[in-house]
C-alpha positions in Angstrom: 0.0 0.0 0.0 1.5 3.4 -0.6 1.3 6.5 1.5 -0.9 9.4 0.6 1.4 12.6 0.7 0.1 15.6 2.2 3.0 17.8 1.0 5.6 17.5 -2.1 9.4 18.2 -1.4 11.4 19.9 -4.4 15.1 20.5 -4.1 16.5 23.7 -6.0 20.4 23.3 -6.6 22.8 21.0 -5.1 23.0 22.3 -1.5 21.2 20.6 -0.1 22.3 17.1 -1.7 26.0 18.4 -1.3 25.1 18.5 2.5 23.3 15.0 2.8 25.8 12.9 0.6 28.6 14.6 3.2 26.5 13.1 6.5 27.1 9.5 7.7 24.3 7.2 7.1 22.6 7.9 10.9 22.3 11.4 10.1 21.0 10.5 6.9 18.3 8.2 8.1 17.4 10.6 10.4 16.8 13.3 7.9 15.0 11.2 5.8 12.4 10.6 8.6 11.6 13.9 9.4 11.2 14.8 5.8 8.8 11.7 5.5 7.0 13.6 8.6 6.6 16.4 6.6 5.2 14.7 3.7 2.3 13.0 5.7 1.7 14.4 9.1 -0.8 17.3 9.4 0.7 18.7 12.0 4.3 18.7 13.0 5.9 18.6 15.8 7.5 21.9 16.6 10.8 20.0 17.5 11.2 18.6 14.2 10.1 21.8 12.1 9.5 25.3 12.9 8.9 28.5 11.4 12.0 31.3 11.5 10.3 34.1 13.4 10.1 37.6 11.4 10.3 36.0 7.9 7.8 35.3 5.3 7.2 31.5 4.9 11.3 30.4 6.0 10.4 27.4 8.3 13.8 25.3 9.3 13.9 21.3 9.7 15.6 19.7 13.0 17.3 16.7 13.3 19.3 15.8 16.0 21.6 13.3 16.2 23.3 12.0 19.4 24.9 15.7 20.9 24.4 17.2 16.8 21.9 19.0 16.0 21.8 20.1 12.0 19.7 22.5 10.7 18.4 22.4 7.2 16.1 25.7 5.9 12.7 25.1 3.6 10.6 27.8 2.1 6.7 27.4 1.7 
């Protein structure tokens, strides 16, 4: 059965991917969760994602890993 998404995630440039391939593959996994939160959760948790106070629709995604925390920035 496949999951219904709520949301679709576009990447612009290579960034982002420069970023992910970098990570080991914990920090990957983990960022690959919380995207797939985004993509079908209504609501999400605050810890995960959150929008940048005093900017117009910059929201930033949270992933902690062990003592790291990395940050990665979405638009809407």
């Amino acid at each position: 059965m496949q999951e219904k998404y709520l949301r679709d995630i576009y990447v612009y440039g290579t960034d982002f991917w420069d970023f992910y391939n970098s990570q080991n593959k914990k920090v990957q996994d983990k960022i690959d969760w919380v995207i797939g939160l985004i993509r079908t959760l209504k609501m999400i948790p605050e810890r995960f994602f959150k929008h940048l106070e005093g900017t117009d629709g910059l929201f930033e995604i949270r992933i902690k890993v062990g003592s790291n925390i990395y940050r990665v920035f979405l638009l809407f």
